[in-house]
PDB file of N, CA, C, O and CB in Angstrom:
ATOM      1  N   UNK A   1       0.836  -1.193   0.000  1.00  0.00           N
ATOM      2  CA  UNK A   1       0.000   0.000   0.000  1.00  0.00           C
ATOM      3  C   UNK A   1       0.873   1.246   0.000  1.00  0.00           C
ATOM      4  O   UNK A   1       2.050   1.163   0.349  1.00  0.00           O
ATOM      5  CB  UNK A   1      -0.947   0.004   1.213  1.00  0.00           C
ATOM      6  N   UNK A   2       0.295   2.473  -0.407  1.00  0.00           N
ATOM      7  CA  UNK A   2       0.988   3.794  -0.529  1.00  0.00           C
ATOM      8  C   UNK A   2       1.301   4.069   1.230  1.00  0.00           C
ATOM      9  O   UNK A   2       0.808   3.701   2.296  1.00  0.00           O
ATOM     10  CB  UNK A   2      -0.161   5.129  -1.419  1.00  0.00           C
ATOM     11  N   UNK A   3       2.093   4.684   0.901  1.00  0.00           N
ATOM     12  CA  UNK A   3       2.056   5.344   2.420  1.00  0.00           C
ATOM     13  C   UNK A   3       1.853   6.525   2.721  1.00  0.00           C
ATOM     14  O   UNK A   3       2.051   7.195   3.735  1.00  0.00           O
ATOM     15  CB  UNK A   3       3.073   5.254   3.067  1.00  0.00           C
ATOM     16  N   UNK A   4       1.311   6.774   1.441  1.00  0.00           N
ATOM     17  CA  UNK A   4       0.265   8.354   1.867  1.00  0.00           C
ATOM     18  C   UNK A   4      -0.519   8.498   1.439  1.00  0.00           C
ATOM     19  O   UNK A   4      -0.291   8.498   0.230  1.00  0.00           O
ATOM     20  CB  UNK A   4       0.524   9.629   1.706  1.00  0.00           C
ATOM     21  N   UNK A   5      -2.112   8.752   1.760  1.00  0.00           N
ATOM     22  CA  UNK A   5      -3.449   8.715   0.809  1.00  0.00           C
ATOM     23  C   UNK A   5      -2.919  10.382  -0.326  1.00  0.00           C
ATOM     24  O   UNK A   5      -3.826  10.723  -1.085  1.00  0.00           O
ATOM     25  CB  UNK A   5      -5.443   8.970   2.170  1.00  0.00           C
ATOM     26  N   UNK A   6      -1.900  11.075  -0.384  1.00  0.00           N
ATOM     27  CA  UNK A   6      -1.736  11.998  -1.288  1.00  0.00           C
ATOM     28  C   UNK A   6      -0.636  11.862  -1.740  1.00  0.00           C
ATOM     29  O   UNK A   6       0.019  10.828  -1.611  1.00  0.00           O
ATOM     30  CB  UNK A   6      -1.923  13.132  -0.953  1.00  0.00           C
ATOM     31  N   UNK A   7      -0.281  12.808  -2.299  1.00  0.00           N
ATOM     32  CA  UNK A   7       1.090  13.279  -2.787  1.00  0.00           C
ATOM     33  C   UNK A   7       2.232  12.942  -2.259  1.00  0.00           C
ATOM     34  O   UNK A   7       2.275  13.446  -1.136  1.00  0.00           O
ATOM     35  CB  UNK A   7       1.202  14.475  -2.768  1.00  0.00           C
ATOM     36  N   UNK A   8       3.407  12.210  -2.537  1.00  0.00           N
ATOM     37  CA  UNK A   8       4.521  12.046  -1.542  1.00  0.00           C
ATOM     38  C   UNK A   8       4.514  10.651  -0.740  1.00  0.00           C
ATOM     39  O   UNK A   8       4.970  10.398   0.375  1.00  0.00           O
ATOM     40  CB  UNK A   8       4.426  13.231  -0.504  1.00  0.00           C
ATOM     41  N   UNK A   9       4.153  10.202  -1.244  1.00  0.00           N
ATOM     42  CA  UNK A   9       3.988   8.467  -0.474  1.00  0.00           C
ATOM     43  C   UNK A   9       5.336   7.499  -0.540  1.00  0.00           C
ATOM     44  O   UNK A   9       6.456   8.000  -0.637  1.00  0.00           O
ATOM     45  CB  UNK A   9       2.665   7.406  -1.457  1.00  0.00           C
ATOM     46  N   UNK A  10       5.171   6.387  -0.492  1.00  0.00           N
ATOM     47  CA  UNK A  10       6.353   5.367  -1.409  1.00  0.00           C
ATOM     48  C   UNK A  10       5.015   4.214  -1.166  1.00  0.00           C
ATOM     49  O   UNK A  10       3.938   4.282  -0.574  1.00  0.00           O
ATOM     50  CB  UNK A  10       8.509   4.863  -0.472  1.00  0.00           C
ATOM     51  N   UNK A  11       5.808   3.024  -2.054  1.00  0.00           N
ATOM     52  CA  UNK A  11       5.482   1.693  -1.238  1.00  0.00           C
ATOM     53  C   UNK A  11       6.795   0.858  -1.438  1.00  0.00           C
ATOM     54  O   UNK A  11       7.677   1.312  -2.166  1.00  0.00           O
ATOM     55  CB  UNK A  11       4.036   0.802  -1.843  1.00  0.00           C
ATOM     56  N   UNK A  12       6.919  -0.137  -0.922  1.00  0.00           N
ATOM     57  CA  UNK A  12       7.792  -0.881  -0.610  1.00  0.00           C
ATOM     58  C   UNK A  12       7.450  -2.613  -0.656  1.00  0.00           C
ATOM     59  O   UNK A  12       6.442  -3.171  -0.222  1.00  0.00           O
ATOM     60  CB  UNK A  12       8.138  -0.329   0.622  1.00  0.00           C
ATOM     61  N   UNK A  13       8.685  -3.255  -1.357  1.00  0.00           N
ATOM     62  CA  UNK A  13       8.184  -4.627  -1.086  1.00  0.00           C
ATOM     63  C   UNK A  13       9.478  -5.343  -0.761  1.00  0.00           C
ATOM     64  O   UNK A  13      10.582  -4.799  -0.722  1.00  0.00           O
ATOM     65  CB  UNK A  13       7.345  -5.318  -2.351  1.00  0.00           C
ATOM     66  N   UNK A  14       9.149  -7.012  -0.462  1.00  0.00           N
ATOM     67  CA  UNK A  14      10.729  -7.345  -0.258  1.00  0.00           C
ATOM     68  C   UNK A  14      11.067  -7.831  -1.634  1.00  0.00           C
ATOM     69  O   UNK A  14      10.220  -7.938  -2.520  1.00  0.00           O
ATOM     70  CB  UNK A  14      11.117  -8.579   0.982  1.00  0.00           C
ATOM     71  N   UNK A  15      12.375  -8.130  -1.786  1.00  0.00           N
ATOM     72  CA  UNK A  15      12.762  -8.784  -3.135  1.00  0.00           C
ATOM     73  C   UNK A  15      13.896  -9.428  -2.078  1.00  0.00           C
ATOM     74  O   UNK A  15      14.568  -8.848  -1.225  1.00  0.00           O
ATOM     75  CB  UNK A  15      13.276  -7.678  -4.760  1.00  0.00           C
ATOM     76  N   UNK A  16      13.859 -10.751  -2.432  1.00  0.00           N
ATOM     77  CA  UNK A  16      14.895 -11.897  -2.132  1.00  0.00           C
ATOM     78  C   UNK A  16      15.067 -12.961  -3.470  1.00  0.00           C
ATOM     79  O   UNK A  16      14.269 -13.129  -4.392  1.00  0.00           O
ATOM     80  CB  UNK A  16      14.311 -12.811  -0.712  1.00  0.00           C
ATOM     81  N   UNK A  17      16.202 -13.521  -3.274  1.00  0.00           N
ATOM     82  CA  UNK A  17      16.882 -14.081  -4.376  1.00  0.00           C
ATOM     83  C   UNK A  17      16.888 -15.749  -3.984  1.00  0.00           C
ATOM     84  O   UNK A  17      17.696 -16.323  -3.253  1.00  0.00           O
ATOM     85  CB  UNK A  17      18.465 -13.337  -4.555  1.00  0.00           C
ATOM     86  N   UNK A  18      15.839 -16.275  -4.636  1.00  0.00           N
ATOM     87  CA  UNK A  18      15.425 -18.391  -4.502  1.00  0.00           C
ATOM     88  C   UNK A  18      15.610 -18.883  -5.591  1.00  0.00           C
ATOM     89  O   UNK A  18      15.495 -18.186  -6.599  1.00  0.00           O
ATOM     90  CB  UNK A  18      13.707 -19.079  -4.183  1.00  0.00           C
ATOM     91  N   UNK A  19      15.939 -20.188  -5.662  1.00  0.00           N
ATOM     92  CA  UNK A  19      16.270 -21.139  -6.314  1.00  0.00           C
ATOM     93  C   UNK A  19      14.983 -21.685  -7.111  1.00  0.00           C
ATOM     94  O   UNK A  19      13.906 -21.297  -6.659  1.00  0.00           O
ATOM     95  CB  UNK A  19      16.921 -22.028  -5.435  1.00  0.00           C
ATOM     96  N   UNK A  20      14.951 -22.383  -8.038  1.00  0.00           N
ATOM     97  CA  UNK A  20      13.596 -22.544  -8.624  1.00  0.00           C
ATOM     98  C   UNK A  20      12.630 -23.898  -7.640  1.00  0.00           C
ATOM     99  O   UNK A  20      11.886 -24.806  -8.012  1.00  0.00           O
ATOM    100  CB  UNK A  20      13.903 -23.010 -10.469  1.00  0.00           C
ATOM    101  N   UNK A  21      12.971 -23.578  -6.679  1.00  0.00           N
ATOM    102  CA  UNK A  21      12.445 -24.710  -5.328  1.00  0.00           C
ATOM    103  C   UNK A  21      11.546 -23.768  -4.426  1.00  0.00           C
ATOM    104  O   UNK A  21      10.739 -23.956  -3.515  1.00  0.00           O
ATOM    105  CB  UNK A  21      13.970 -25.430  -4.167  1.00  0.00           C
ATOM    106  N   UNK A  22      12.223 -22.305  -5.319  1.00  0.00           N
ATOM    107  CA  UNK A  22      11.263 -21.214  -3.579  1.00  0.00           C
ATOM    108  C   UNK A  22      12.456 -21.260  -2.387  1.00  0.00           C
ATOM    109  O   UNK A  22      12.143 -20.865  -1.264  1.00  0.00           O
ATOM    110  CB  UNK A  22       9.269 -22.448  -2.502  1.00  0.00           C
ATOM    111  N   UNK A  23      13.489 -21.624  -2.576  1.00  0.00           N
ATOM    112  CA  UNK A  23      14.598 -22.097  -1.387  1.00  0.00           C
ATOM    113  C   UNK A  23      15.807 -20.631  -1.534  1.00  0.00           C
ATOM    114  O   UNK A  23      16.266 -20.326  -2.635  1.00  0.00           O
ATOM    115  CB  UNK A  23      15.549 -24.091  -1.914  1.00  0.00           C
ATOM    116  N   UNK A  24      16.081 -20.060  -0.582  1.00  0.00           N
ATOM    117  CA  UNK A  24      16.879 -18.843  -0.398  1.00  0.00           C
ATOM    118  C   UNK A  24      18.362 -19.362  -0.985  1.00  0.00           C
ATOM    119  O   UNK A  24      18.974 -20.356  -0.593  1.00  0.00           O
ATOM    120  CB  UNK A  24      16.890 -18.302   1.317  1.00  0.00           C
ATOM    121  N   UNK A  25      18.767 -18.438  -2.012  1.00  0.00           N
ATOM    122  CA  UNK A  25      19.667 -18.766  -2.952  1.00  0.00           C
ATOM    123  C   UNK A  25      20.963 -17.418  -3.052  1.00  0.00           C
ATOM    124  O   UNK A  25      20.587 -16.269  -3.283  1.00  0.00           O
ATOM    125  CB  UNK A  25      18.721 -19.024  -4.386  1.00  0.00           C
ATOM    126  N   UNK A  26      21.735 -17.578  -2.950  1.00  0.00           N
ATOM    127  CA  UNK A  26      22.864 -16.537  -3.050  1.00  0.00           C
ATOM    128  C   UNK A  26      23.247 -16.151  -4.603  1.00  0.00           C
ATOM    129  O   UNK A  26      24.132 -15.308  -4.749  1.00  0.00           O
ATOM    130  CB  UNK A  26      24.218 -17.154  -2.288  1.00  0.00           C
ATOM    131  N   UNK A  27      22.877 -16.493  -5.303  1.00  0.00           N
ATOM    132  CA  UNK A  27      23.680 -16.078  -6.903  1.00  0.00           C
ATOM    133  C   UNK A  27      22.470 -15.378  -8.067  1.00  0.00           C
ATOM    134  O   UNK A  27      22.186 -15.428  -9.264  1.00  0.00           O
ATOM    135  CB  UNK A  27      24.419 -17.892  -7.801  1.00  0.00           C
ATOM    136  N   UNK A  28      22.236 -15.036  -7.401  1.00  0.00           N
ATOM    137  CA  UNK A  28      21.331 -13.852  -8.318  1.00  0.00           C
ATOM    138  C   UNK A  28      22.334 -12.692  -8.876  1.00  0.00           C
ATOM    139  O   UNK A  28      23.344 -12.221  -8.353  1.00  0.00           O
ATOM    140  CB  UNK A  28      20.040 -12.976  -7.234  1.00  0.00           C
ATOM    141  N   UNK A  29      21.759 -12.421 -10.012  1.00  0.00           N
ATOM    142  CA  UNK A  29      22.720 -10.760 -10.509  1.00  0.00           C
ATOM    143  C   UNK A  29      22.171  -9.502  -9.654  1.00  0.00           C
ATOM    144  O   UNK A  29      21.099  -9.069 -10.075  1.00  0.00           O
ATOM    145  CB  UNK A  29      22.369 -10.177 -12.489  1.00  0.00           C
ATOM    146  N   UNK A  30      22.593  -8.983  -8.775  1.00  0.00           N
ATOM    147  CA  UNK A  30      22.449  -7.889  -8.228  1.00  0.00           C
ATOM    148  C   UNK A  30      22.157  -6.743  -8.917  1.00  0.00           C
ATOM    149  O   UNK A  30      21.558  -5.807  -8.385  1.00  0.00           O
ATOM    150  CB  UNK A  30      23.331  -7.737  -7.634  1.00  0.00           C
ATOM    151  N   UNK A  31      22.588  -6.734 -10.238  1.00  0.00           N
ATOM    152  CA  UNK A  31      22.433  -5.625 -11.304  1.00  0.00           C
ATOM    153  C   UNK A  31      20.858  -5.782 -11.732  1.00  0.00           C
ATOM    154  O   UNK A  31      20.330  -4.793 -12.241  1.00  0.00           O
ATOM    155  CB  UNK A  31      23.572  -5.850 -12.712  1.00  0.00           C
ATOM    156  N   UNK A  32      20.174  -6.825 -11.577  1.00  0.00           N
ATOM    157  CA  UNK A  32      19.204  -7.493 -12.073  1.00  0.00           C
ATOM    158  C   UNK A  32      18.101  -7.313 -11.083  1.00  0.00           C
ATOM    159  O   UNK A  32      16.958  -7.658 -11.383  1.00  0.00           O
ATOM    160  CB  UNK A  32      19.582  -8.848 -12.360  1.00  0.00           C
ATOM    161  N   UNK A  33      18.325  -6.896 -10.152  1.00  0.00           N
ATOM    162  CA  UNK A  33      17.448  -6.755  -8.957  1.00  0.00           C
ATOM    163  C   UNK A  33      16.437  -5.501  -8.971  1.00  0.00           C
ATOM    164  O   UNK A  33      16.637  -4.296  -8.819  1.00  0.00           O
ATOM    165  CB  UNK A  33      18.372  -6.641  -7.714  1.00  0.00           C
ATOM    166  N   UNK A  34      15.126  -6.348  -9.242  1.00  0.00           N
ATOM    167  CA  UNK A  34      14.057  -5.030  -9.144  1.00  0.00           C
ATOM    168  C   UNK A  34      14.204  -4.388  -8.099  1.00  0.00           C
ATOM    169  O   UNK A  34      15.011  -4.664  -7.212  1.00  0.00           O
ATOM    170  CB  UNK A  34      12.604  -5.288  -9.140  1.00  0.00           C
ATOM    171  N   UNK A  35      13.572  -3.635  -8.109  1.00  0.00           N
ATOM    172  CA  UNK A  35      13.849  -1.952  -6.475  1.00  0.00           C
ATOM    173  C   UNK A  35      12.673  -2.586  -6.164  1.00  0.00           C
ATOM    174  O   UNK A  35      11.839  -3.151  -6.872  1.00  0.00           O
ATOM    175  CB  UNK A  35      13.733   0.517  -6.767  1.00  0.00           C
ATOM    176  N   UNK A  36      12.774  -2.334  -4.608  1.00  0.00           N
ATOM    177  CA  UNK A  36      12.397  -2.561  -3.502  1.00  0.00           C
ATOM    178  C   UNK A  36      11.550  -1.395  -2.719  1.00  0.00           C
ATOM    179  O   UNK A  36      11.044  -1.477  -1.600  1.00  0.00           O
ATOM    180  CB  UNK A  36      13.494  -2.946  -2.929  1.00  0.00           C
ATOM    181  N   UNK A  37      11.542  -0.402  -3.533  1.00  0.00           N
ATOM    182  CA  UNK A  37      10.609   1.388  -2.956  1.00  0.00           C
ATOM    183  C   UNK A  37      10.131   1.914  -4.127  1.00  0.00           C
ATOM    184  O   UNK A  37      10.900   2.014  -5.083  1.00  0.00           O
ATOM    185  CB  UNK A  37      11.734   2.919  -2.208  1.00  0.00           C
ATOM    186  N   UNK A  38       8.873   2.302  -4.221  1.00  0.00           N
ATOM    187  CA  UNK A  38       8.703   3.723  -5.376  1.00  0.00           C
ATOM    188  C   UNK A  38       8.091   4.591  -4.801  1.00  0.00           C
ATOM    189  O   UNK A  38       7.996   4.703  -3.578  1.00  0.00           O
ATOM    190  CB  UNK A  38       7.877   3.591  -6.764  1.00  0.00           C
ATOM    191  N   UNK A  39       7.788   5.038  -5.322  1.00  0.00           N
ATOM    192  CA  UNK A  39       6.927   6.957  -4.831  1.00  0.00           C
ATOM    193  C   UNK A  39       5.343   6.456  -5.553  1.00  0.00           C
ATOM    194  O   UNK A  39       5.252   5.697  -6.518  1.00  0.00           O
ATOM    195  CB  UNK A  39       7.959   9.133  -6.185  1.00  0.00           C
ATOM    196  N   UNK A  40       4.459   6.933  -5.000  1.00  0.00           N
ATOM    197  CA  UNK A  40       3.444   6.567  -5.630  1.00  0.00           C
ATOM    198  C   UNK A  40       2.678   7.725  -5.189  1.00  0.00           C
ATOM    199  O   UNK A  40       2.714   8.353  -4.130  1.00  0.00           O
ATOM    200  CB  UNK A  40       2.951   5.191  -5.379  1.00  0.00           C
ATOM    201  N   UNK A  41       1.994   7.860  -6.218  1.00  0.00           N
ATOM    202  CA  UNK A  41       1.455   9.476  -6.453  1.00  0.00           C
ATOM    203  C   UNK A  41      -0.226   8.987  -6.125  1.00  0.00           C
ATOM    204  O   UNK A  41      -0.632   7.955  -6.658  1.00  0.00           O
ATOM    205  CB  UNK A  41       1.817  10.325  -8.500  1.00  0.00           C
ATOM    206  N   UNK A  42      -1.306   9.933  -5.070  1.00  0.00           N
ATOM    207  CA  UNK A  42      -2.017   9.218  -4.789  1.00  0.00           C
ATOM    208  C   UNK A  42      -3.047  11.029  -5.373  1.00  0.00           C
ATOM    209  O   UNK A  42      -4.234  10.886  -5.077  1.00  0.00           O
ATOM    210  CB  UNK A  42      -1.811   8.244  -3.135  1.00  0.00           C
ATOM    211  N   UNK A  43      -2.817  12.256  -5.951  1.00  0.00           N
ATOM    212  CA  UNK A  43      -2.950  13.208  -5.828  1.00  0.00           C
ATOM    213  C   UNK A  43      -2.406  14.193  -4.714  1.00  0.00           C
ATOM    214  O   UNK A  43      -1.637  14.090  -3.758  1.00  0.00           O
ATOM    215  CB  UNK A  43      -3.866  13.092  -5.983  1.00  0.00           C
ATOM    216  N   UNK A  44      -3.229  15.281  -5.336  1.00  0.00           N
ATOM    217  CA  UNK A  44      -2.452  16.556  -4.384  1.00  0.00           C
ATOM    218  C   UNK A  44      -3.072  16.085  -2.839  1.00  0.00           C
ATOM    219  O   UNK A  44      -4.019  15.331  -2.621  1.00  0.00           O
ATOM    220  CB  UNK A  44      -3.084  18.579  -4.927  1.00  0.00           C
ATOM    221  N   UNK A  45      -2.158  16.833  -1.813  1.00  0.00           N
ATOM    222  CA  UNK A  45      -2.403  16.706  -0.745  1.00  0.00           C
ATOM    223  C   UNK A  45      -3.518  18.037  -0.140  1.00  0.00           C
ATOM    224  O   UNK A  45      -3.283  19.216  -0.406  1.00  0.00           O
ATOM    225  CB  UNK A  45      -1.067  16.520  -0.193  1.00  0.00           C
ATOM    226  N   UNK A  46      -4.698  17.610   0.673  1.00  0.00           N
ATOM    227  CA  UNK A  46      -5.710  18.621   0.924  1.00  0.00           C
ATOM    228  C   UNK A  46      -4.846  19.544   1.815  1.00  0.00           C
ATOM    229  O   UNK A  46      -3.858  19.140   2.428  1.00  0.00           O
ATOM    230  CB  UNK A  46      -7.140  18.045   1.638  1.00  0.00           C
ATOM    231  N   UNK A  47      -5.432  21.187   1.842  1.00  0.00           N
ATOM    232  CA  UNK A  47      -4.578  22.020   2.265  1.00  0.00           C
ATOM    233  C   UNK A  47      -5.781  23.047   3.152  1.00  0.00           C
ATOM    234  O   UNK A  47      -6.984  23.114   2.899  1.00  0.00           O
ATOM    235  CB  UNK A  47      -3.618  22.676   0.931  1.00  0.00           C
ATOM    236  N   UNK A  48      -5.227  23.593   3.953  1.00  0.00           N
ATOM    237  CA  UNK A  48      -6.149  24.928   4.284  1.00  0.00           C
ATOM    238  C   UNK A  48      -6.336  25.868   3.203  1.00  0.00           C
ATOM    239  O   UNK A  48      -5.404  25.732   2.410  1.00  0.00           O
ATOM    240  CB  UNK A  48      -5.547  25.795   5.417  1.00  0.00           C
ATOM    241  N   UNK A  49      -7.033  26.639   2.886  1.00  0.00           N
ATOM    242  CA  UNK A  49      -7.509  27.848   2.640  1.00  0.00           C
ATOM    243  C   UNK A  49      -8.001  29.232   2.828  1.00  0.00           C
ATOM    244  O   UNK A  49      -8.803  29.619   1.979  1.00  0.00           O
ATOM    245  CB  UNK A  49      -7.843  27.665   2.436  1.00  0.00           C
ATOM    246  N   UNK A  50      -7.699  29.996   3.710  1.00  0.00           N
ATOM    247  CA  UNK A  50      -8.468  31.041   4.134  1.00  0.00           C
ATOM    248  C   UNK A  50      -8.282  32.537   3.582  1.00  0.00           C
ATOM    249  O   UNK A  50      -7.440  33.062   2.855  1.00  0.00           O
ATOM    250  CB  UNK A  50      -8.300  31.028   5.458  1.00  0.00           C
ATOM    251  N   UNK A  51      -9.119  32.869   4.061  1.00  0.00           N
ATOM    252  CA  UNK A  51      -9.874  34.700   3.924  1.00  0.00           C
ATOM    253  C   UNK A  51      -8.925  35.818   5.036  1.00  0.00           C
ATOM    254  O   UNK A  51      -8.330  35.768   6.112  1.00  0.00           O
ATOM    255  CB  UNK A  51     -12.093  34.723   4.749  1.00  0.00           C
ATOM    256  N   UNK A  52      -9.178  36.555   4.219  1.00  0.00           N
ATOM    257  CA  UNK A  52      -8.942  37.548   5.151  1.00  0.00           C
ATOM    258  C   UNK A  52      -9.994  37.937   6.407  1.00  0.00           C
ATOM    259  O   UNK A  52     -11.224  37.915   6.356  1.00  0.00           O
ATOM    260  CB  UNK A  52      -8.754  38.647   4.340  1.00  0.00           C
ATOM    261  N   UNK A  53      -9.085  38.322   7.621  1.00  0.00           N
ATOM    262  CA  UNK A  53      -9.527  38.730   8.572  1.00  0.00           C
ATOM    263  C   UNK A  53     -10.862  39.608   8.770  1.00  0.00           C
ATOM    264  O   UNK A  53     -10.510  40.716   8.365  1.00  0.00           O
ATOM    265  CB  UNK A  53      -8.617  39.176   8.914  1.00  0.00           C
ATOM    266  N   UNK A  54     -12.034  39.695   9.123  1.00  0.00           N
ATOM    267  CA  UNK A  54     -13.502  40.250   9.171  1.00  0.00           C
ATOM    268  C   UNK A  54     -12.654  41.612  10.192  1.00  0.00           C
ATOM    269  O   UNK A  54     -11.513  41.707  10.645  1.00  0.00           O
ATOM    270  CB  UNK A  54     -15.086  38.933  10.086  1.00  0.00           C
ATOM    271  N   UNK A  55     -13.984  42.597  10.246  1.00  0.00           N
ATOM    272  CA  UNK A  55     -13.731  43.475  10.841  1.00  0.00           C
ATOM    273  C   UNK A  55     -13.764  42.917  12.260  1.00  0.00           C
ATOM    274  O   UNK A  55     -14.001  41.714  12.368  1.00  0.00           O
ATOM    275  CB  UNK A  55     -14.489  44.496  10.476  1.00  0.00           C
ATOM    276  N   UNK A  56     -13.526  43.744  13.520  1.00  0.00           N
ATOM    277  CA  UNK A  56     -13.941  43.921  14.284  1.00  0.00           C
ATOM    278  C   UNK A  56     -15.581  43.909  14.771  1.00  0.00           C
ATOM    279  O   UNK A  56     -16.464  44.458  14.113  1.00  0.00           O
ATOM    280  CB  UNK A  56     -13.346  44.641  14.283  1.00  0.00           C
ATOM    281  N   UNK A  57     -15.861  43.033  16.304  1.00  0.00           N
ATOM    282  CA  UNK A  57     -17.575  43.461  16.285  1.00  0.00           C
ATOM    283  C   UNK A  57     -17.927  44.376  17.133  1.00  0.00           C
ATOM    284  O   UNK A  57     -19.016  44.930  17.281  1.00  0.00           O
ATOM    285  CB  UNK A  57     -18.579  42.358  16.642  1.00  0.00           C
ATOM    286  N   UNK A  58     -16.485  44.561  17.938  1.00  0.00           N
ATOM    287  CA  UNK A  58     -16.843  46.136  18.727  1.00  0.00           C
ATOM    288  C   UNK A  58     -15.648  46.973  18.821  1.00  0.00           C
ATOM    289  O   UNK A  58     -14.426  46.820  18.797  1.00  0.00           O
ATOM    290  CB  UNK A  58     -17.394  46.008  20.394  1.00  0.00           C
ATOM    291  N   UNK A  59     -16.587  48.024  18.952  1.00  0.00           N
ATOM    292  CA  UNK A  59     -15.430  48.751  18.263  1.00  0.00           C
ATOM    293  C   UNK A  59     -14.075  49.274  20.154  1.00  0.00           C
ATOM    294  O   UNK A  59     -13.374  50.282  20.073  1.00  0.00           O
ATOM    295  CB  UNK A  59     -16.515  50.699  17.071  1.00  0.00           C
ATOM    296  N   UNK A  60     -14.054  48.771  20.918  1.00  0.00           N
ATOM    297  CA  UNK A  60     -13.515  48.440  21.754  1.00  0.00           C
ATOM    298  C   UNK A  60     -13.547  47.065  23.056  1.00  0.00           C
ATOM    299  O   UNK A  60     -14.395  46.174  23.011  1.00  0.00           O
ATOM    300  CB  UNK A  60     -13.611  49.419  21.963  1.00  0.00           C
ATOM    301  N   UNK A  61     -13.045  47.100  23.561  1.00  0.00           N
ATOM    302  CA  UNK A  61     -13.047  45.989  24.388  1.00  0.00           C
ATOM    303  C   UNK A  61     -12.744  44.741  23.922  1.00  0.00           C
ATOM    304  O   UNK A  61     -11.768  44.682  23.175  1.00  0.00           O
ATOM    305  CB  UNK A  61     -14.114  45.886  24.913  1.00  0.00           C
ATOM    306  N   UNK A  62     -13.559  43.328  24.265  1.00  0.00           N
ATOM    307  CA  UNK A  62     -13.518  42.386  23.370  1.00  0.00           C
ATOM    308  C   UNK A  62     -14.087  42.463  22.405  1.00  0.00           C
ATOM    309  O   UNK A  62     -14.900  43.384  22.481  1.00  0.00           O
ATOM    310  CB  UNK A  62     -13.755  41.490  23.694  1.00  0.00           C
ATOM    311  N   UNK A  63     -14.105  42.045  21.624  1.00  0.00           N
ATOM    312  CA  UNK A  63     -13.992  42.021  20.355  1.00  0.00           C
ATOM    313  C   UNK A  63     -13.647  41.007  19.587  1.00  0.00           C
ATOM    314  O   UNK A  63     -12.503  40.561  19.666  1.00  0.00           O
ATOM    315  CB  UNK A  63     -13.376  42.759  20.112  1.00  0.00           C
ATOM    316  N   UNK A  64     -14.574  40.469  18.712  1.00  0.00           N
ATOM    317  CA  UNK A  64     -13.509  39.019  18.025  1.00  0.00           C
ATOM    318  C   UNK A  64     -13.858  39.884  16.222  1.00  0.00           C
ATOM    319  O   UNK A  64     -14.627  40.803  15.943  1.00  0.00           O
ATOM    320  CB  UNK A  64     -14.585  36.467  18.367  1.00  0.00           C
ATOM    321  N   UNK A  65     -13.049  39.195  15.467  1.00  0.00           N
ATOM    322  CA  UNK A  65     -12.874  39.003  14.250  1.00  0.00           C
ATOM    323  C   UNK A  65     -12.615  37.840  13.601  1.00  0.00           C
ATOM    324  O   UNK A  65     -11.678  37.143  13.989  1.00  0.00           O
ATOM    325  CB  UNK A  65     -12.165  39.640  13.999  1.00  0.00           C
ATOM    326  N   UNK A  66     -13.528  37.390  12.341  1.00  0.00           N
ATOM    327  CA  UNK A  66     -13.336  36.368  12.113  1.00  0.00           C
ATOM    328  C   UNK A  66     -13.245  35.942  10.010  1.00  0.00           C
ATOM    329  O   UNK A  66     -13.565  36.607   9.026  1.00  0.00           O
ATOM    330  CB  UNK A  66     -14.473  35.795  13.113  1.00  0.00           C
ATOM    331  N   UNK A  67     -12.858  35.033  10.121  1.00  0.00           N
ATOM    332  CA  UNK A  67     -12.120  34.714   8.555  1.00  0.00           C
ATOM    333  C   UNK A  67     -12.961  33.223   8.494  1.00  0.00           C
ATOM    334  O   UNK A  67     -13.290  32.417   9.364  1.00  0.00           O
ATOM    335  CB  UNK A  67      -9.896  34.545   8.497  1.00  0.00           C
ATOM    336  N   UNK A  68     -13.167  33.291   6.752  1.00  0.00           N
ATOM    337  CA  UNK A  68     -13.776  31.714   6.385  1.00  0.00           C
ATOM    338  C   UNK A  68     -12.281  31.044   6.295  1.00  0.00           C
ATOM    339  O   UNK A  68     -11.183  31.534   6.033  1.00  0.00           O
ATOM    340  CB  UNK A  68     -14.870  31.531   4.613  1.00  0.00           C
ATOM    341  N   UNK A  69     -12.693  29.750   6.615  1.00  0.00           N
ATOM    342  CA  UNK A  69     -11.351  28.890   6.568  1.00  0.00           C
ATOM    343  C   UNK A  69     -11.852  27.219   6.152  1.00  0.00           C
ATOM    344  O   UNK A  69     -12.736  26.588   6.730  1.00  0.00           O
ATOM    345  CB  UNK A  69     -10.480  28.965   8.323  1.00  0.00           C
ATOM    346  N   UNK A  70     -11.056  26.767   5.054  1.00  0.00           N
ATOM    347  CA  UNK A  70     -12.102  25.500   4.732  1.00  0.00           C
ATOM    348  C   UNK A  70     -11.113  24.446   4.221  1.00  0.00           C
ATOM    349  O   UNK A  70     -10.415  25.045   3.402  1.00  0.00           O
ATOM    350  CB  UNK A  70     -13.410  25.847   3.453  1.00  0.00           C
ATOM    351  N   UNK A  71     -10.768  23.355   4.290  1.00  0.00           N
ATOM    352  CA  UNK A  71      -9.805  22.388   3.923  1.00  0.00           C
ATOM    353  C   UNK A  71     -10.002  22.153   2.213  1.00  0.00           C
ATOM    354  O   UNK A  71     -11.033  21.550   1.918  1.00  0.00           O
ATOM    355  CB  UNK A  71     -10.065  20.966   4.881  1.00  0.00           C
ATOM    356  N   UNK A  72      -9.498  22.390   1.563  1.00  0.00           N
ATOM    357  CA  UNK A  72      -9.527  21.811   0.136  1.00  0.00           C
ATOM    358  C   UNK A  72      -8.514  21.399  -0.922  1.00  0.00           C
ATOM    359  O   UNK A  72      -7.501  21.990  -1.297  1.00  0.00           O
ATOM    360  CB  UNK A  72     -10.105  22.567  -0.452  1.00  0.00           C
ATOM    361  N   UNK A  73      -9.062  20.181  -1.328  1.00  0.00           N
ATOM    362  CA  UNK A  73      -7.983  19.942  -2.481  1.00  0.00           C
ATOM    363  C   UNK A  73      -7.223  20.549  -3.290  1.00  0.00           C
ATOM    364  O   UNK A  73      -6.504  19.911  -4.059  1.00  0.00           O
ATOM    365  CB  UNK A  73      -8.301  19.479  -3.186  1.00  0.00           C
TER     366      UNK A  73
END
């Protein structure tokens, strides 16, 4: 499996070198050896988004201000 539902993952498997028995074998070509990691692209990774800051709701004291903010692809 990826190891990231987005962007930037790998997966990984083993590769070992057997005899035509399935039996662990030393003389394989090393040059010959599939890779063992890739990168696997699953899309972009979801990100924040936001707005600029709202006014003020009073015009002293407390006071909050507030911004839309929304996770998206």
């Amino acid at each position: 499996q990826c190891s990231s539902t987005c962007a930037g993952g790998f997966q990984r498997r083993v590769v070992v070198c057997q005899d035509e028995n399935g039996y662990t074998a030393n003389n394989c070509d090393e040059k010959s050896k599939p890779m063992e990691q890739r990168s696997c692209e699953s899309g972009p990774c979801p990100q924040w988004a936001y707005g600029n800051w709202g006014e003020c709701t009073k015009p002293c004291g407390a006071g909050t201000r507030t911004r839309l903010v929304v996770c998206q692809r």
